[in-house]
Every structure is written in structure tokens, then in C-alpha cells.
MARLO-12960 format. One line per 5 residues: for each residue x, y, z of C-alpha. Coordinates in pm, whole numbers. Each point is the difference from the previous one (the first is absolute). Layout:
N
X,Y,Z ~ ...;
***
This chain:
324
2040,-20468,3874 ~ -35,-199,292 ~ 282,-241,86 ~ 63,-337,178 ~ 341,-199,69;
-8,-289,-233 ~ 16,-237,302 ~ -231,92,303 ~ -156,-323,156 ~ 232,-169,247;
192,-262,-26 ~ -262,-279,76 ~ -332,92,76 ~ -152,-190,273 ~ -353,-104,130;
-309,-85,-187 ~ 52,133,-327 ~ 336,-146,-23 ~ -138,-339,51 ~ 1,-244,-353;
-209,78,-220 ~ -9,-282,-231 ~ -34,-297,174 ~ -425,-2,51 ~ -117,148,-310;
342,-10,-278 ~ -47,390,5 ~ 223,197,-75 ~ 223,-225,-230 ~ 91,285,-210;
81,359,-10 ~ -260,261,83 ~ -77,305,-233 ~ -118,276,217 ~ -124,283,-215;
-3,369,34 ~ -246,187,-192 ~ 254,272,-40 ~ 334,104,-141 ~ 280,-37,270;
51,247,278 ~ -339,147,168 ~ -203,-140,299 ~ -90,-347,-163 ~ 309,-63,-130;
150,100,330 ~ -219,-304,238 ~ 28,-225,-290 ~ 408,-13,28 ~ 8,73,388;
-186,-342,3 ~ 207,-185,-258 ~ 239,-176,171 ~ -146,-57,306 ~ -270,-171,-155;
217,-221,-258 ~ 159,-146,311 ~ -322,-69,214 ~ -145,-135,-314 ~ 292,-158,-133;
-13,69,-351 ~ 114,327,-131 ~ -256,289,-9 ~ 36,223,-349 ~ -137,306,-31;
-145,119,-323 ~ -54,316,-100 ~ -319,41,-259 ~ -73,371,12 ~ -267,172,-251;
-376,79,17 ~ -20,175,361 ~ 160,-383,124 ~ -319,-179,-189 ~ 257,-168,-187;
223,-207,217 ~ -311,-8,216 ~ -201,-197,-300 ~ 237,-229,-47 ~ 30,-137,348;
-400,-35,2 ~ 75,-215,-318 ~ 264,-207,95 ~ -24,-337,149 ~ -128,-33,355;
283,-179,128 ~ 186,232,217 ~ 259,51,-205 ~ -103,378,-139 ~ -47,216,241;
-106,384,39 ~ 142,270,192 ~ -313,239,-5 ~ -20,317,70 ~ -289,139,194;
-113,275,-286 ~ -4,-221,-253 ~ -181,-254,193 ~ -259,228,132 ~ -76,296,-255;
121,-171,-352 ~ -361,-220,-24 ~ -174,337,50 ~ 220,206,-201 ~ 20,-234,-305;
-324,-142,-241 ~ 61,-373,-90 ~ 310,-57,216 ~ 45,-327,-87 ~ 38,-109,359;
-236,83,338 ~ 262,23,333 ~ -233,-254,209 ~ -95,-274,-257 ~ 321,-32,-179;
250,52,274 ~ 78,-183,303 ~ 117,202,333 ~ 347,-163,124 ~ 196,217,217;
127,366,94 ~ 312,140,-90 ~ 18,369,77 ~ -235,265,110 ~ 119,371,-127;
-161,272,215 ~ -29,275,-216 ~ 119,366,100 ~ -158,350,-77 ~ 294,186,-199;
-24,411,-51 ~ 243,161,-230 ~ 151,346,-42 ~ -345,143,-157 ~ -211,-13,303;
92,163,325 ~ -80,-238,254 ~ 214,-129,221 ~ -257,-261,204 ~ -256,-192,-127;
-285,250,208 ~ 157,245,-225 ~ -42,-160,-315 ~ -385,-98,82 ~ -49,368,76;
181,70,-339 ~ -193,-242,-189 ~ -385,192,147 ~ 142,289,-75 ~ 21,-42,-338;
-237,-277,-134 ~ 75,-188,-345 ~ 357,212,-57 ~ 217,-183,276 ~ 149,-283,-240;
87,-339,104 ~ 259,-219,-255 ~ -65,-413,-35 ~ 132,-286,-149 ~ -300,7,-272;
-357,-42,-40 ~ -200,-217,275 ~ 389,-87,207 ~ 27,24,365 ~ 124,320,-41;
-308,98,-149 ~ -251,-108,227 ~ 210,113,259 ~ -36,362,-98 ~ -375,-60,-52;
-22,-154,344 ~ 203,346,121 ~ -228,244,-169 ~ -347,-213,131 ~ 173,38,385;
113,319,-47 ~ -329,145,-149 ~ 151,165,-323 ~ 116,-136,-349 ~ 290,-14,-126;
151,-15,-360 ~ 132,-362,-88 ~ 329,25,-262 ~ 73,-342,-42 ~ 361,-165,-134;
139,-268,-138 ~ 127,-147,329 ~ 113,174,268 ~ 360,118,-85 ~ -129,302,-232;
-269,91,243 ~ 284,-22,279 ~ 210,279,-225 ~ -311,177,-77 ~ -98,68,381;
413,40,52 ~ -1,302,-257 ~ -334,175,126 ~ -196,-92,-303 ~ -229,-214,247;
-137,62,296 ~ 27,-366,223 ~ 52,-332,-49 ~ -119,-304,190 ~ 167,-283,-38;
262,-285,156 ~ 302,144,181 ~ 293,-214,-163 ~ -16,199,-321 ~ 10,340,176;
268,-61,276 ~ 318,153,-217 ~ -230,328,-107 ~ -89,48,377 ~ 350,64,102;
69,212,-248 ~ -267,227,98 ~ -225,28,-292 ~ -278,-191,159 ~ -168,-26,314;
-172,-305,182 ~ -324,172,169 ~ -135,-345,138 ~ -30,-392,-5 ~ -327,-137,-150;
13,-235,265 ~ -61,-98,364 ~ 391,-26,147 ~ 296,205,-140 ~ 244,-143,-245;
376,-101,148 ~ 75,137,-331 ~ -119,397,76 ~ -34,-10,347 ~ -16,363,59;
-317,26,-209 ~ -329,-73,206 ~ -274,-236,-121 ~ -354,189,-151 ~ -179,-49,369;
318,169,164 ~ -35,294,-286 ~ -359,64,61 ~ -166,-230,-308 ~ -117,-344,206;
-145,-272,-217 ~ 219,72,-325 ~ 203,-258,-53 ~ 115,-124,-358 ~ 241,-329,1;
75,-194,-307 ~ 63,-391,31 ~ 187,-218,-203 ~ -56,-329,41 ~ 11,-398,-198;
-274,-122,-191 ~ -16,-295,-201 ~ -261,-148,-228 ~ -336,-90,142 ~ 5,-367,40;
354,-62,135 ~ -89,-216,295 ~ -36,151,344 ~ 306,-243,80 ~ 231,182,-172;
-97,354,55 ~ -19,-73,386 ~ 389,-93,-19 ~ 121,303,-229 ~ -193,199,227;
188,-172,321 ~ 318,87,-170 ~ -84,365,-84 ~ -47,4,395 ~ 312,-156,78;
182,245,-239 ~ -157,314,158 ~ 78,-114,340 ~ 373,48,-115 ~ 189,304,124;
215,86,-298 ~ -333,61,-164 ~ -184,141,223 ~ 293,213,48 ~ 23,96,-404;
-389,37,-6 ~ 74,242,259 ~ 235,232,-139 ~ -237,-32,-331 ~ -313,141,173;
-165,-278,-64 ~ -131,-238,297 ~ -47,-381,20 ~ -312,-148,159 ~ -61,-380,-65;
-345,-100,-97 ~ -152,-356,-14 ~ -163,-112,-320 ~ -387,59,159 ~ 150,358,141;
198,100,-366 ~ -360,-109,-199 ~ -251,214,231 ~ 256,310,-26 ~ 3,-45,-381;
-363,-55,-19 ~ -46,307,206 ~ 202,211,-266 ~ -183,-111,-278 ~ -298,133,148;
138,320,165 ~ 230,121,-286 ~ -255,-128,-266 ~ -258,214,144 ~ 245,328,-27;
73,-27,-328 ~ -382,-66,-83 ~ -96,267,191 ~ 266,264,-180 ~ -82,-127,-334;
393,-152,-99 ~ 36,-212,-307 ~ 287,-61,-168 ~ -140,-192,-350;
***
């Protein structure tokens, strides 16, 4: 489980976002509920508490985070389409759920670009290729040969049906040229143990999970799914250092809120999000978590989820997912 110091933000935070809120529109006057569509501990959970204080004191009202976990996140996520749009509900969205649940799911009950309103970025987790002890490959040129050499038996372990995990494997398999077996879990702890004790083959997924079981020497990080190493595992190259250029898997997790919360108000939560990921005792915890921090304006945080829709929609489409 993925940890945070109770108190992170500085003592005052300073510049734009700290400015007063209140004074030009009466917002915010009260507290804010951020929720997390997800039990605590995890990636979302993770951004949604590194955040928390620094954005109660640029907003000046206290920021709390709700947990409402159940129905691959459709549940915490179909409440904040349905709450008031006011700015006080807020999402902390995850990129999979935002871009493969309205493909995965008949009759979702809400659609990612009509009923939700892009606000800010939090943190971007750069996903890393994971072998365990029951493939013999110690690089990731390795592993591709591995993988041709033995089409549709080399097995690769997710989070569950139509996750990031998922399409990540697909993506794998359509680069490398040869299937591969999906065994999907029900998150990524069990399919962590599973690839630990040889009963899996690899594992892609976030780094901040997978840190302890590296040192121990169970599992081996092959290569970053990304385009600059991690300060996290900086011994381990990125895919276009290890031969595989062009595969690159990050997951985002970023604020929502309801569609129709004034521009206003999303423009200054997204000016504090900035603010707060300028600071460096969390860009320095972000670090050590493997995951990085990138500020994105609101225009910039709606094309890149609007991109994702389309991108990670078509995957699942393509493979055939559903979850009903």
C-alpha cells in the first residue's frame, strides 16, 4: 500500500493558486468532497491524498477525500456525474476507467466526455514491464524473443478484464507479433504474488506496488513503458533504450468534476493543482513512488482525456472486452 506523510504541502503555499478564492465569485465557502472511485491505498487513492492538503490551503476550505469503491469505479464515478455542478464534488479519475469503462460496459449510466468536465492533472504513473521467476529473461529483447518463440503460452497477469494492465499486454503481444495468454485478477496484489511465485509469466503495471518484491529478488523490472527512466528504478532502461521504441503505457490520474461547473472555477483548482506540483516535498515523494508529476492546463488535461477515450476505447473494441 502506498503511503504519504499526513502533512506534505508547506507551510504556506505561495503564488497564484494561493491567492483568495472567495472574494469574486463566494466559491469555495465550504468544504470540498474530492472522491476516489476506489478503496484506499492504490494509484488514485495515492494523487488524491498527495493533493489534499495542498489544495485545502490554496483553496481555503478543506479538501475531503471520499472513498466510493464498487463496480470497476462506475460507482463513485456515477455519483459525481450526478451531483450538483457547483464545484464542490469532485473526481479523482483514473485514466482506465475513464478511457476503456464506456467501451467495456453496456448502459454505463455515464459517457466520460458529456458528463464530465476536465479540471486538472495530478499524477502520471509510467507503467513498467515486470518478468517473474517462470520466464528466463533477463532483458526485455529477451522476453520479446521468448514471447515469438512460443506464441499464445507466454502468460501475462492484470488487474482484470479491459484494465490498463490488460490492454497493456494486448498492446505487447500486437508489437511484439505473438499472443499472449491474459489471466486477469482482482487487482493487482494477487497477480503481483502470482508472477512472484512463477504461476505467471509477467506483469505490466505501476512501479510503487512492486518496489518491496524487487529487492527481494523475486521479480525483475525488464523496462519502463515510457520515454525517460523513473528516479524510482534508475538502473532499468526505458522500452527505446531496450530495443521496443514506441511502447509506452502511462496511466493518469487526474480531477474531474461535473460537466457544467463553470470554467471559473475549474481554471483556479487547476492553478492550484499547479502550484502544488511545483512543490518539492512532492515532487520529491512522487519520486520515490515511481510516479511523475507533469502539470496540465484545463484545454491540455481535456484533449489528453479525449484522446484516451478514443485510443483505449478502440482496444477494447477491437479485442472484444465486456464486462456486463
Amino acid at each position: 500500500m502506498l503511503k504519504i506523510p499526513r502533512r506534505l504541502a508547506a507551510p504556506a503555499v505561495v503564488g497564484l493558486a494561493a491567492r483568495p478564492l472567495r472574494a469574486e465569485t463566494g466559491w469555495p465557502n465550504r468544504p470540498i468532497t474530492l472522491v476516489v472511485p476506489n478503496p484506499p491505498g492504490g494509484g488514485t487513492d495515492f494523487a488524491a491524498r498527495l493533493f489534499q492538503d495542498p489544495l485545502s490551503r490554496a483553496l481555503g476550505q478543506q479538501v475531503v477525500i471520499e472513498n466510493r469503491s464498487g463496480g470497476n469505479g462506475n460507482v463513485g464515478i456515477l455519483a459525481v456525474t450526478r451531483a450538483e455542478a457547483n464545484g464542490y464534488t469532485l473526481l479523482l479519475q483514473y485514466s482506465g476507467y475513464h478511457g476503456a469503462n464506456p467501451a467495456l460496459t453496456p448502459d454505463l449510466g455515464w459517457d466520460p466526455n458529456r458528463d464530465l468536465a476536465a479540471v486538472g492533472m495530478a499524477t502520471i504513473a509510467p507503467h513498467v514491464i515486470f518478468s517473474g521467476p517462470a520466464v528466463r529473461a533477463a532483458t526485455l529483447a529477451e522476453l520479446v524473443a521468448h514471447i515469438r518463440e512460443n506464441p499464445g503460452r507466454v502468460t501475462y497477469a492484470s488487474a482484470g478484464t479491459g484494465s490498463i494492465q490488460n490492454i497493456a499486454g494486448l498492446q505487447l503481444a500486437r508489437r511484439v507479433g505473438a499472443p499472449m495468454l491474459h489471466v486477469p485478477y482482482r487487482g493487482a496484489a494477487p497477480a503481483l504474488q502470482d508472477v512472484v511465485g512463477g504461476r505467471v509469466d509477467i506483469f505490466i503495471t505501476t512501479p510503487s506496488s512492486a518496489l518491496s518484491l524487487l529487492q527481494g529478488g523475486g521479480l525483475r523490472a525488464l523496462a519502463v513503458a515510457s520515454d525517460t527512466r523513473l528516479p524510482a528504478l534508475p538502473e532499468v532502461p526505458t522500452t527505446a533504450e531496450a530495443g521496443l521504441p514506441g511502447y509506452m503505457v502511462d496511466a493518469w490520474f487526474a480531477v474531474f468534476a461535473p460537466s457544467g461547473v463553470p470554467l471559473a472555477i475549474r481554471e483556479r483548482i487547476n492553478a492550484a493543482l499547479r502550484e502544488a506540483a511545483a512543490m518539492p516535498r512532492l515532487r520529491d515523494v512522487a519520486a520515490a513512488s515511481g510516479v511523475v508529476l507533469k502539470p496540465l492546463t484545463v484545454a491540455e488535461m481535456e484533449a489528453l482525456a479525449r484522446r484516451d477515450v478514443e485510443e483505449l476505447g478502440r482496444v477494447v473494441r477491437e479485442a472484444g472486452l465486456r464486462i456486463e
